[in-house]
N, C-alpha and C positions, 0 to 999 in steps of 0.2 A: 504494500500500500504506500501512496507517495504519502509524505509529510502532509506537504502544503493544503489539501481538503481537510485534509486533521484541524490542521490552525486554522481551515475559515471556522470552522464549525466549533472547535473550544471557543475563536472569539464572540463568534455568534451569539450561543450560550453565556457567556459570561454578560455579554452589552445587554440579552434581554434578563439576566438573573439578578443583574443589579437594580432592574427597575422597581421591585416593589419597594424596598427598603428606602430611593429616595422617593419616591414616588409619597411615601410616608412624610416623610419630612415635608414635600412641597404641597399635601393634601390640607395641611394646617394652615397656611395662609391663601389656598385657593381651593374652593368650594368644588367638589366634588366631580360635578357634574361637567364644570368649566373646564377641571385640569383633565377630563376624562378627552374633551373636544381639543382640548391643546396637544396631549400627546399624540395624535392621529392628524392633526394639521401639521406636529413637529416629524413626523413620518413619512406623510405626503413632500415637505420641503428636504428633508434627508434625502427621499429614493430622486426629487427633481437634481437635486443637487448633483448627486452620482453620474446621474445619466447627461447632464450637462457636461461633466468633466470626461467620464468615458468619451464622452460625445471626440470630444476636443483632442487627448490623446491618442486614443487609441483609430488605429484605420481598418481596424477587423470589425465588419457588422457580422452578427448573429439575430439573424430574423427569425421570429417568433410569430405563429399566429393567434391573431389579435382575436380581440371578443367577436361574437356577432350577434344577433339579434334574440336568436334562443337561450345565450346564455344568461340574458337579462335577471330573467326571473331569480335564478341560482346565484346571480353575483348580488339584485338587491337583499334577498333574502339573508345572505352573511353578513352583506353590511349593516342589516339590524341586529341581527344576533348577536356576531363578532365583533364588529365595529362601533355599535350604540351601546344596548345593552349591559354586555359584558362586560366594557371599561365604566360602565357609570355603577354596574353592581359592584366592581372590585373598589373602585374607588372609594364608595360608601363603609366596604367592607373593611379598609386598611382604617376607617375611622374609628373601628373598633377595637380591632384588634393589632396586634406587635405586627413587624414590617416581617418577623422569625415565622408563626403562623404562617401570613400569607404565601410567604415564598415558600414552603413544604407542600401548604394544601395545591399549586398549583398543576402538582401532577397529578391530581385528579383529573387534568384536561383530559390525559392522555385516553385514563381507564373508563370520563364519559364517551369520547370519542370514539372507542371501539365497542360499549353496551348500547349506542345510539346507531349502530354501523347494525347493529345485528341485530336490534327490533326493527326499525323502522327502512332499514336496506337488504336486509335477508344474506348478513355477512354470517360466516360461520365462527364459530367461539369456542375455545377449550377452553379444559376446565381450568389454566394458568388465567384466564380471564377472571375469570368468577374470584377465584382464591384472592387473585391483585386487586380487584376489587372490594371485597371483606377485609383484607391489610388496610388499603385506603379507608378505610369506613372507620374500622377502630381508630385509626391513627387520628381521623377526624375528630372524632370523639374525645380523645385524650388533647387535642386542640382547644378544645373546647373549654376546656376548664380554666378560670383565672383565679392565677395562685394568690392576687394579693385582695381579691374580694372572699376567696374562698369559697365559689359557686359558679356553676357552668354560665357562659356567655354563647349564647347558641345564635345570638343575632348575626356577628360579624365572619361568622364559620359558615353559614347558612348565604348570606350574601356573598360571599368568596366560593361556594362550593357553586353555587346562582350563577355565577359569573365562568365558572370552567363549564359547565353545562352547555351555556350558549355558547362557546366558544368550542365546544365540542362539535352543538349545530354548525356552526359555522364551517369548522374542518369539512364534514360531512356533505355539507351545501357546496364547498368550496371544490373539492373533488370531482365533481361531475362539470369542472371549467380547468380540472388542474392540466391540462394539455392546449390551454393559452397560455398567451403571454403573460408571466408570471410579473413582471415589471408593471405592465400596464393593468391589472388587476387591483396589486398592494397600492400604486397610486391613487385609483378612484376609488379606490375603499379611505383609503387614510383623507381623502378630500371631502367626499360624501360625509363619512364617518363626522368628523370634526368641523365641519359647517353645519351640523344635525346637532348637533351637542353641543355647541357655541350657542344656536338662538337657541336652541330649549333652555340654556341656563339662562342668557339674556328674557326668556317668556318669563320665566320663574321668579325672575328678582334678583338674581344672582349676577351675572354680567361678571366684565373682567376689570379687577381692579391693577393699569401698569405698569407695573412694578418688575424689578430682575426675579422674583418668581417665577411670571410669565415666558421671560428669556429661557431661564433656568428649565421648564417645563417644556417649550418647545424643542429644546438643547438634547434632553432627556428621551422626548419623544423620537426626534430625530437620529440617535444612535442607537434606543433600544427597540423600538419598533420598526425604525426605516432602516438604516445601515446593517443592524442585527439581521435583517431579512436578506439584505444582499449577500452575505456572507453566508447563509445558511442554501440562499440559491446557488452561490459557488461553491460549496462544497457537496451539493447534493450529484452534480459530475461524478465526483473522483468515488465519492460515497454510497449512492445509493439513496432511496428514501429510507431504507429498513434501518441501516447503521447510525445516518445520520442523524433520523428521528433517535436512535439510543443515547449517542452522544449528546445532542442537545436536553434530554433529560436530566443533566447536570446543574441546566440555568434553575433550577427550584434549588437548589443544595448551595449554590453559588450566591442566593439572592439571601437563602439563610446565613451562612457565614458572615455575609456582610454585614444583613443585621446584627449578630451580637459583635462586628468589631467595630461599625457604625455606630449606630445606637447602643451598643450596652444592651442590649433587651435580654433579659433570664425572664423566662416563663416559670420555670421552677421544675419537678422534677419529671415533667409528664413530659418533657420535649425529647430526655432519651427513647421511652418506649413508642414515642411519635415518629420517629427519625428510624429507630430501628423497624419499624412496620411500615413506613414507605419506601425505605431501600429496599426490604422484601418485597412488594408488588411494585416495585421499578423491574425486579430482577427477574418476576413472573411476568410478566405482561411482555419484556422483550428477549426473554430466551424461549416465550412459545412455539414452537416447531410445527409449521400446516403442509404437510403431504402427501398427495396421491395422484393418482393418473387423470387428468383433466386435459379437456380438447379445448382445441382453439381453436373458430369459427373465421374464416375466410374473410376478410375486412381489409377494404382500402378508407384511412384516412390521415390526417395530416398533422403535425405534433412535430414538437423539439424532442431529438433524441438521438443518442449515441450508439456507435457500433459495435460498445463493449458490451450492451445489454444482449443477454441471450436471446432474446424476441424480433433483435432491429440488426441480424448478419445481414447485410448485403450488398453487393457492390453496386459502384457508381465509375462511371466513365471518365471522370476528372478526379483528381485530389479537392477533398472536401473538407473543413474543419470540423473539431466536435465541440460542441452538439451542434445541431444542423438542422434543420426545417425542408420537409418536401415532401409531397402526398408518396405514398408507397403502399406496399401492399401487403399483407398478411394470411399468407397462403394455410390452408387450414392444415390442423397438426394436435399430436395428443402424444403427452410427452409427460414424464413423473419427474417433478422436482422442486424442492422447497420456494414456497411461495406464500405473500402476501394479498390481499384484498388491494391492489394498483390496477392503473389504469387496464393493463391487459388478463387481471383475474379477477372480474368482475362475476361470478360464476354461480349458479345454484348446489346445491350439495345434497 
């Protein structure tokens, strides 16, 4: 394996693992709902920023196909779940509770994103799901508790778990466009997103009071959610979605650390059995193992993708870069070998 997809993807994880814990810090002087619209405008100005510069640099294009008119429905539907929602429940939810909480509970994304794959998309589940699930769930619980009132806080665990839920939908929504243009996607989300949550705070009473908060927030937004993404796109190349999805499960552990060397936050003594029951269903849910003998059905369509994947062997008459864009075709085939729920194991069981 080369190095350098390794380092996009620890940086990746780290830029988004830091966000809860300041994210905390900047929730105090800026209302919720506002810094929820600021991170996703500071997102949007991140991935424009990038591509301005790529622009400038670099003389290699890599075309991508762009959204088109059916994907409408799926892209807005994330961006209420993912986009809206999601960050205005976390954000409520960091007002609760330690910036240490949040960043643990966040791997709940992962274990709603694949129990919402399998109700409501007919994905298939072992039992490493279930089990990661039940870890999550205790661990939640033991979240729960605040040592210095001496009584469970169920509101800010509850809002935080709210918030990987939709952002689960989201994944899930987001998947049936994830073979566009992944750039021009994270853009109109983080735009929509954050001009949807800018006037709703402005309908509210809430508005944005000027201040280096707001720098600071946009700042924030910009490297953990926009740049964080570019990185996680270039290393999903070298990596895979399977890997790099494991690897970036780090940004929850990453965003804890921070917290107690940031803030000083001790929850008190429930955070070991919390921490040790989500490394366990971190460890369940990505050494699941799904195989058997499944067909592939004949399909010409058109997607970024590379020659190293076992699905996209095939030759081309010129020297081509990777990853690459051009309608092709997929000759049918039934072939046994460990696999994920991606674009091309979409499959009944």
């Amino acid at each position: 394996m080369h190095k350098q997809p390794l380092i996009y993807i620890l940086i990746s994880a780290a830029l988004f693992g830091i966000s809860p814990p300041l994210a905390k810090l900047l929730v105090k002087n800026i209302p919720p709902i506002t810094l929820a619209g600021l991170l996703y405008l500071g997102a949007f100005a991140g991935l424009s920023l990038y591509s301005i510069v790529r622009g400038l640099i670099s003389t290699e294009t890599i075309r991508s196909t762009n959204l088109k008119k059916g994907d409408l429905p799926w892209l807005f539907g994330a961006i209420l779940s993912g986009g809206i929602i999601a960050p205005i429940c976390l954000m409520f939810g960091l007002n609760q509770i330690s910036g240490f909480t949040t960043s643990l509970l966040l791997n709940l994304e992962g274990v709603f994103t694949a129990v919402i794959a399998v109700f409501f998309f007919r994905e298939n589940a072992g039992r490493r799901l279930w089990l990661a699930l039940l870890c999550m769930t205790v661990a939640g619980v033991f979240l729960t508790w605040d040592s210095s009132q001496g009584k469970f806080n169920l509101t800010g665990p509850v809002l935080v778990a709210l918030s990987m839920i939709c952002w689960g939908i989201d994944n899930n929504l987001t998947r049936n466009i994830s073979t566009r243009n992944p750039m021009q996607i994270a853009r109109i989300k983080g735009l929509v997103s954050g001009l949807i949550s800018i006037s709703l705070a402005y309908a509210l009473g809430a508005g944005i009071k000027w201040n280096l908060s707001v720098l600071y927030a946009l700042l924030l937004g910009s490297f953990s959610y926009g740049i964080s993404l570019v990185f996680f796109i270039k290393a999903l190349e070298g990596l895979g979605s399977f890997r790099a999805g494991i690897f970036f499960g780090l940004a929850p552990f990453i965003g804890a650390a921070t917290s107690l060397l940031l803030l000083q936050e001790w929850i008190g003594w429930v955070m070991f059995p919390a921490i040790m029951l989500t490394v366990g269903g971190v460890w369940l849910i990505s050494t699941e193992k799904h195989l058997h003998l499944h067909l592939h059905q004949e399909e010409i369509h058109t997607h970024l993708h590379n020659h190293k994947d076992i699905h996209h062997i095939h030759e081309h008459e010129r020297i081509v870069c990777e990853p690459h864009v051009h309608e092709h075709r997929h000759f049918e085939e039934d072939h046994v070998h460990s696999h994920w729920p991606d674009t091309h194991h979409r499959h009944g069981h």
